[in-house]
C-alpha positions in Angstrom: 11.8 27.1 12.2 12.6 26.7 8.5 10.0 26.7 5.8 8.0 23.7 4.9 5.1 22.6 2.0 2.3 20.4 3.0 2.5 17.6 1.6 -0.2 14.3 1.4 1.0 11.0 0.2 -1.6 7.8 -0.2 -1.4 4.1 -1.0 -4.7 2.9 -2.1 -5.2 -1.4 -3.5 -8.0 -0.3 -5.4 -8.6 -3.8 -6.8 -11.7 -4.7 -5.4 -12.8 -1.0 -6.8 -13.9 -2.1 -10.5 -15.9 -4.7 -10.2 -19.6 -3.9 -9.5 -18.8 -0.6 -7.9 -21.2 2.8 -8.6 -21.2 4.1 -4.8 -18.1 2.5 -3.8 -16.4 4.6 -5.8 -18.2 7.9 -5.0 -18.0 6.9 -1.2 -13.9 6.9 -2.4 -13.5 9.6 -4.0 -15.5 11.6 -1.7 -12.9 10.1 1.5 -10.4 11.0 -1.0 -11.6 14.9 -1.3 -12.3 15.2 2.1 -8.8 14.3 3.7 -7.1 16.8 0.8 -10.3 19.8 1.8 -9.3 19.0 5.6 -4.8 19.2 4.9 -5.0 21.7 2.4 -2.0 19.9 0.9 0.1 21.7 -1.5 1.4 18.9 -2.9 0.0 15.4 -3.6 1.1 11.6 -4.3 -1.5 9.1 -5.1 -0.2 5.5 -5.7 -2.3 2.6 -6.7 -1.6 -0.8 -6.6 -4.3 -3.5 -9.1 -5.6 -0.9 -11.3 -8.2 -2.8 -13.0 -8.9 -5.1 -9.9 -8.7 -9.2 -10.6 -10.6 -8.8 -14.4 -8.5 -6.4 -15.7 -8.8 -7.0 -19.2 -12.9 -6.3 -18.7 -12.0 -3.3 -16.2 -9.1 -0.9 -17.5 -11.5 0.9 -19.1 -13.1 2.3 -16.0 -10.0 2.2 -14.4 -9.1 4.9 -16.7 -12.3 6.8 -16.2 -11.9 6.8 -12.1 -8.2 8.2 -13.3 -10.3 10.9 -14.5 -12.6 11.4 -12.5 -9.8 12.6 -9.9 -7.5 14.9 -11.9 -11.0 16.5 -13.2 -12.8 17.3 -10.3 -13.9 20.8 -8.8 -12.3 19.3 -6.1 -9.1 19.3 -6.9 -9.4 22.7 -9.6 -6.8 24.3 -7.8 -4.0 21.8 -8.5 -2.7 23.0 -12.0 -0.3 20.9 -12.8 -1.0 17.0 -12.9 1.2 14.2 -13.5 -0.3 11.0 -14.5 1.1 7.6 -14.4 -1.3 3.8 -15.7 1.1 0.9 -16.5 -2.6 -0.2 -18.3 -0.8 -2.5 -21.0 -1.4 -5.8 -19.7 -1.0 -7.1 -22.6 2.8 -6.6 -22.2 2.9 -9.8 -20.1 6.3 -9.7 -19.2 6.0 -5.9 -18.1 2.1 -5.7 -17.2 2.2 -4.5 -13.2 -0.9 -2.9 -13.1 0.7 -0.1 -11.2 -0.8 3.6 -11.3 0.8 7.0 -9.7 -1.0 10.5 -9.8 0.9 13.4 -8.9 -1.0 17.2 -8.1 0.8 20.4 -7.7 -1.1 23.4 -6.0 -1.3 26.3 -7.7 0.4 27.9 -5.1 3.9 26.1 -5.2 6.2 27.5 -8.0 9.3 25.9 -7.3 9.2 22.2 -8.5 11.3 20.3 -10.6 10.7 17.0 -11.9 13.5 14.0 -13.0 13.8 13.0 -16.6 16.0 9.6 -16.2 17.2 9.8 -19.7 19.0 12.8 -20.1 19.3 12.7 -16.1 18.1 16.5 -15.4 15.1 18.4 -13.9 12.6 20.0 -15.7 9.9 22.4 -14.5 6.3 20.4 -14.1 3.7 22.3 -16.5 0.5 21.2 -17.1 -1.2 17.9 -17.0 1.1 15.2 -18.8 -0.8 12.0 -18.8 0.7 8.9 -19.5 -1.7 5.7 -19.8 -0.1 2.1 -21.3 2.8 0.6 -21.3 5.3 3.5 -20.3 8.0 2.2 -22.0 10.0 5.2 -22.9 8.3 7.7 -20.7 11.5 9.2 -19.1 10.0 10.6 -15.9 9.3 7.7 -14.7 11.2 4.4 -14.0 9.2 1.0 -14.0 10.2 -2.4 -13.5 8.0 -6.1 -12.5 9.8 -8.4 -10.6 11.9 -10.9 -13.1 10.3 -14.3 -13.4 13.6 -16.3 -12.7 13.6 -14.2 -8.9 11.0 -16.7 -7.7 10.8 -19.9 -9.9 8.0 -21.2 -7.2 5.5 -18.1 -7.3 3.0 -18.1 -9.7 4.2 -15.0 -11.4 1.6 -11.8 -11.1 1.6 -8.3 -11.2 4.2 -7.0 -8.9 6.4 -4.8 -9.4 7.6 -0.8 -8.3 7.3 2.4 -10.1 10.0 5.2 -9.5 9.7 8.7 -9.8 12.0 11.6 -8.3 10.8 15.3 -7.6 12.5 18.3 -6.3 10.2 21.1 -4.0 11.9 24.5 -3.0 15.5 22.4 -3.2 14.4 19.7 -1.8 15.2 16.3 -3.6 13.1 12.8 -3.1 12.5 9.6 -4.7 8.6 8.3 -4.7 8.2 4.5 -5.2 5.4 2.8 -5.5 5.4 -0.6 -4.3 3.2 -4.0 -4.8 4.9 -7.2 -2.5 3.6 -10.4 -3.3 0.8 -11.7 -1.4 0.0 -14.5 0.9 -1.7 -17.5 -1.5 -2.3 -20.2 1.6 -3.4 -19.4 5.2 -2.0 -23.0 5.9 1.1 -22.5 4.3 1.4 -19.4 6.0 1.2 -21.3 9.2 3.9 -23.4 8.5 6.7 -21.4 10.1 7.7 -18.1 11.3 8.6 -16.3 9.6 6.8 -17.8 6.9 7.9 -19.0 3.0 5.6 -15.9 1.9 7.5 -13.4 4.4 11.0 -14.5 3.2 9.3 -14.0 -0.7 8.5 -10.2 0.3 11.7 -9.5 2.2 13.8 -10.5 -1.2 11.6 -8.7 -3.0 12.0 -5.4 -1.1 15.6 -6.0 -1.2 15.7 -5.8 -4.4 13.7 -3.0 -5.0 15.8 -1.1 -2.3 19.2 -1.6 -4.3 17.4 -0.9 -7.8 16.7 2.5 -6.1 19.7 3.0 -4.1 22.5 2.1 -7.3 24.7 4.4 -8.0 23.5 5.0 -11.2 21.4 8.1 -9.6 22.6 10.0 -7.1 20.6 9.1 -4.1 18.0 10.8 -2.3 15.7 10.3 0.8 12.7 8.4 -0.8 9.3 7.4 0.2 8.6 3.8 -0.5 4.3 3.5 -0.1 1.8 0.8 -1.8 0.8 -2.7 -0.8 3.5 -4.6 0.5 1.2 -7.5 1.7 3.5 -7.6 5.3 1.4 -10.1 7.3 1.4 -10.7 10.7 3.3 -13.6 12.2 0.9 -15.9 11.6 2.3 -18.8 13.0 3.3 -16.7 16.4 -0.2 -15.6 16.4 -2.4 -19.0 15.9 0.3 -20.3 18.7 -1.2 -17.6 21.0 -4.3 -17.1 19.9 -5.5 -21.0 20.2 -3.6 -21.4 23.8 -6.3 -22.7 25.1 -8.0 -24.8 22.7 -8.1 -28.1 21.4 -6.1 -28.0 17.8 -7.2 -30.4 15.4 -5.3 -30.8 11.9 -8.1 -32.2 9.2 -5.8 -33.8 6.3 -6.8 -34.7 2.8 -8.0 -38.3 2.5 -5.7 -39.2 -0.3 -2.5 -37.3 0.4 -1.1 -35.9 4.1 -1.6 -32.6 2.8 -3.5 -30.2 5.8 -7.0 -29.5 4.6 -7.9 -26.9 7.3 -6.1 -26.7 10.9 -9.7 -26.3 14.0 -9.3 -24.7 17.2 -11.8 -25.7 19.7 -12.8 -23.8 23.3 -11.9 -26.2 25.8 -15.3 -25.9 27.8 -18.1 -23.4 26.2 -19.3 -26.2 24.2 -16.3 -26.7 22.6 -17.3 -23.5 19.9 -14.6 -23.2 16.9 -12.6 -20.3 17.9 -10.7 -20.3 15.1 -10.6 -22.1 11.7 -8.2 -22.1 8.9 -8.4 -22.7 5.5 -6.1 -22.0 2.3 -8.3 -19.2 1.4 -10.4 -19.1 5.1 -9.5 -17.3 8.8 -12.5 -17.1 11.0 -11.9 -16.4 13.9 -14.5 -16.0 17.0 -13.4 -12.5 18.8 -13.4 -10.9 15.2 -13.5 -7.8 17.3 -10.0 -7.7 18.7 -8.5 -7.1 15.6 -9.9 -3.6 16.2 -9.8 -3.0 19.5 -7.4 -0.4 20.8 -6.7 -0.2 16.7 -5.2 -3.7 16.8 -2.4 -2.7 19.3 -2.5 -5.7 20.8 -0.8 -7.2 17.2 1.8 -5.0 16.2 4.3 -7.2 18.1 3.1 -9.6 15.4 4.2 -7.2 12.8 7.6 -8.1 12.0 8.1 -8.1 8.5 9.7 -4.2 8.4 12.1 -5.3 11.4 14.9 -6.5 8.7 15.2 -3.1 7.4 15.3 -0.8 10.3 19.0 0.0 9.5 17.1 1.6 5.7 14.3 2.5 5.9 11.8 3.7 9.1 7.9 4.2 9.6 5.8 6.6 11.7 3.8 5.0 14.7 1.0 2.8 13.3 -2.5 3.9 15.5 -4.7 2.5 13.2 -6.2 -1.1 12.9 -5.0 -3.5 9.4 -6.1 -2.4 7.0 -6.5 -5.2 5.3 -9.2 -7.5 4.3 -12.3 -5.3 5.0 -15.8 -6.5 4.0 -17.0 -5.6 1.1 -20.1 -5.5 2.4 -21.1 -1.7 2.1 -23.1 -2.0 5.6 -20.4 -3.5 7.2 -17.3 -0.8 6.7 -15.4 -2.0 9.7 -16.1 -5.4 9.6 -13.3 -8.0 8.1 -13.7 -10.4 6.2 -12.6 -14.0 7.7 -10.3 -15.0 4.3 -7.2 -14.3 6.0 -5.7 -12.5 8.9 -6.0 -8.7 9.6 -2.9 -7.2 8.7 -1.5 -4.0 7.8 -0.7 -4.7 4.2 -0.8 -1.1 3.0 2.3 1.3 4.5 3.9 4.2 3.8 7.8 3.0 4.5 10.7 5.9 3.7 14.8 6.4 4.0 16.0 7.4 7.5 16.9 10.5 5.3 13.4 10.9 4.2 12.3 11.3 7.8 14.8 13.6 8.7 13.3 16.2 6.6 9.6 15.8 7.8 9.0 18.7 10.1 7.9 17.1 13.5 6.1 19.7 15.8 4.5 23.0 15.2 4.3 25.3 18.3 4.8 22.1 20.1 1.9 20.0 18.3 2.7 17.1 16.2 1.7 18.2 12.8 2.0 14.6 11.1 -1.0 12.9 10.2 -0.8 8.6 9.8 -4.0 7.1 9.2 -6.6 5.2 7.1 -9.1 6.9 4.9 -13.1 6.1 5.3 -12.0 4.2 8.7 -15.9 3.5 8.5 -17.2 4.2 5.0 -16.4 0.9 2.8 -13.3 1.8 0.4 -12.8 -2.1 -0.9 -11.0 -5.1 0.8 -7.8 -2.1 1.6 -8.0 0.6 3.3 -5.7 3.3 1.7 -3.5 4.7 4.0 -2.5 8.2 4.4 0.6 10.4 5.5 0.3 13.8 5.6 2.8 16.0 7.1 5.1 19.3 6.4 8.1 19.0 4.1 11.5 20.7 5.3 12.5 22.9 2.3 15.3 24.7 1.9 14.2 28.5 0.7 12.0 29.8 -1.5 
């Protein structure tokens, strides 16, 4: 067996962190510092998606501060070299993605090399480089928000990816951190499958797969983790879900326009099983998006199914993680605004996996879970993927 580092990646949508937070963000960073006590990683990838949350022009500022409040922590003393990454400048419209990627090197682990895209060589990581703003002409680190004319019909928001490219013990890869765009209408997502919002994200991660596999880099295996807002099949699971109910479409007085779509139990007292609005999915048997870790849905998870030839994922065995109460007495509890879906992935190359070291005296040593499964983190729950990195010598 070759030599391999430990390495922990995570994608946390810490939006719904910087509001009215206090404990919420200790109960974080605690999940945080307990999953890197329990790997021991040697090397670590944190990428955030809506730094600042919804108000971020009130917010940045203690986005900044929870920034902080990682790299400086007794915690994480033993990680020397720290590279920081907050695209903060919203007021770069045009630019503005609200992205955020921290980067800690153990102590231990001499031999990494990090990518300057401008004069297109590695450099030896030192000390703790910090970057907070705009990031224009930071050359370790390649940044782009999806171009307005892309999608003339989407309200144009914060999404974007973030590039950067490392090399451990020989070992090249790409980390990109991702934000898709997100469902706006439970009805409109019911219109078809897939839906208008699924054929959004697919172009979307099309593009942001040929920005980072041009040949203006050589190409590398690459990890591709954030919030790519993949939804289940909504339509394929309303169908199912409401089998056996009466389905009654409420429209808008005035226009034909769907107001909310109402599932009703045959006998029971014809209870609402299920009711959808734009911004509303209640459904009765909450509890089955959980059970069994929401097995039962994954065959509604389709969205990664048009890029199997590029890019692979390990087995999902935990439920969505996506939209949890943020209610902090009800960590494992949704919330009924839209469906449970795993929103929040950690996607790489078919080359990426290939240098993951699978089994250690027979035992599968990686790791793909949530983090607080149930503490309350926010509406996302960030996603880990720990595992040993393939190296090639010393």
């Amino acid at each position: 067996m070759g030599t391999h580092i430990d390495v922990l990646l995570v994608t946390a949508n810490v939006g719904s962190l910087f509001g009215d937070v206090g404990e919420l963000e200790n109960d974080w960073l605690r999940e945080f510092f307990t999953t890197v006590h329990t790997h021991k990683p040697r090397f670590v990838a944190l990428h955030f998606q809506e730094v600042g949350g919804k108000d971020y022009m009130v917010n940045m500022g203690h986005a900044e501060d929870f920034f902080w409040n990682i790299e400086s922590s007794e915690e994480m003393r033993d990680f020397d070299r720290v590279c920081t990454y907050v695209d903060s400048h919203f007021k770069a419209v045009d630019r503005f993605t609200a992205l955020g990627s921290m980067y800690f090197i153990h102590k231990s682990l001499k031999n990494i090399y990090q990518y300057d895209f401008n004069v297109r060589e590695f450099k030896a990581v030192s000390g703790h480089n910090k970057y907070v703003g705009s990031l224009d002409g930071v050359t370790t680190v390649e940044k782009e928000k999806f171009p307005k004319n892309f999608w003339p019909d989407i309200k144009w928001s914060r999404k974007g990816y973030m590039r950067t490219r490392w090399i451990i013990h020989n070992q090249g890869f790409d980390l990109v951190n991702v934000h898709l765009f997100h469902d706006a209408s439970n009805l409109i997502a019911c219109n078809s499958s897939p839906s208008v919002y699924s054929g959004n994200r697919k172009k979307a991660l099309h593009y942001v797969i040929n920005r980072i596999s041009d040949s203006s880099y050589a190409p590398v295996p690459f990890f591709l983790f954030g919030d790519f807002n993949f939804r289940l099949d909504t339509l394929s699971l309303v169908e199912s879900l409401s089998r056996s109910a009466d389905v009654q479409t409420v429209k808008k007085d005035s226009s034909n326009e769907v107001e909310k779509i109402i599932c009703e139990e045959k006998d029971n007292d014809h209870k609402v099983l299920l009711h959808i609005e734009t911004k509303l999915f209640a459904y009765l048997h909450q509890a089955m998006f959980r059970e069994d870790n929401g097995r039962g849905l994954l065959k509604y998870d389709k969205e990664k199914a048009a890029f199997q030839d590029v890019i692979t994922e390990e087995d999902i065995l935990f439920p969505p993680s996506y939209p949890y109460s943020e209610d902090y007495n009800k960590p494992t509890q949704y919330m009924n605004t839209r469906c449970p879906s795993w929103c929040d992935r950690i996607l790489m190359s078919h080359s990426a996996s290939d240098i993951i070291e699978r089994a250690e005296d027979g035992e599968n040593c990686v790791v793909y879970n949530t983090l607080g499964p149930s503490v309350c983190m926010g509406d996302h729950k960030p996603v880990f993927l720990f595992f040993g990195l393939k190296t090639n010598g010393h």
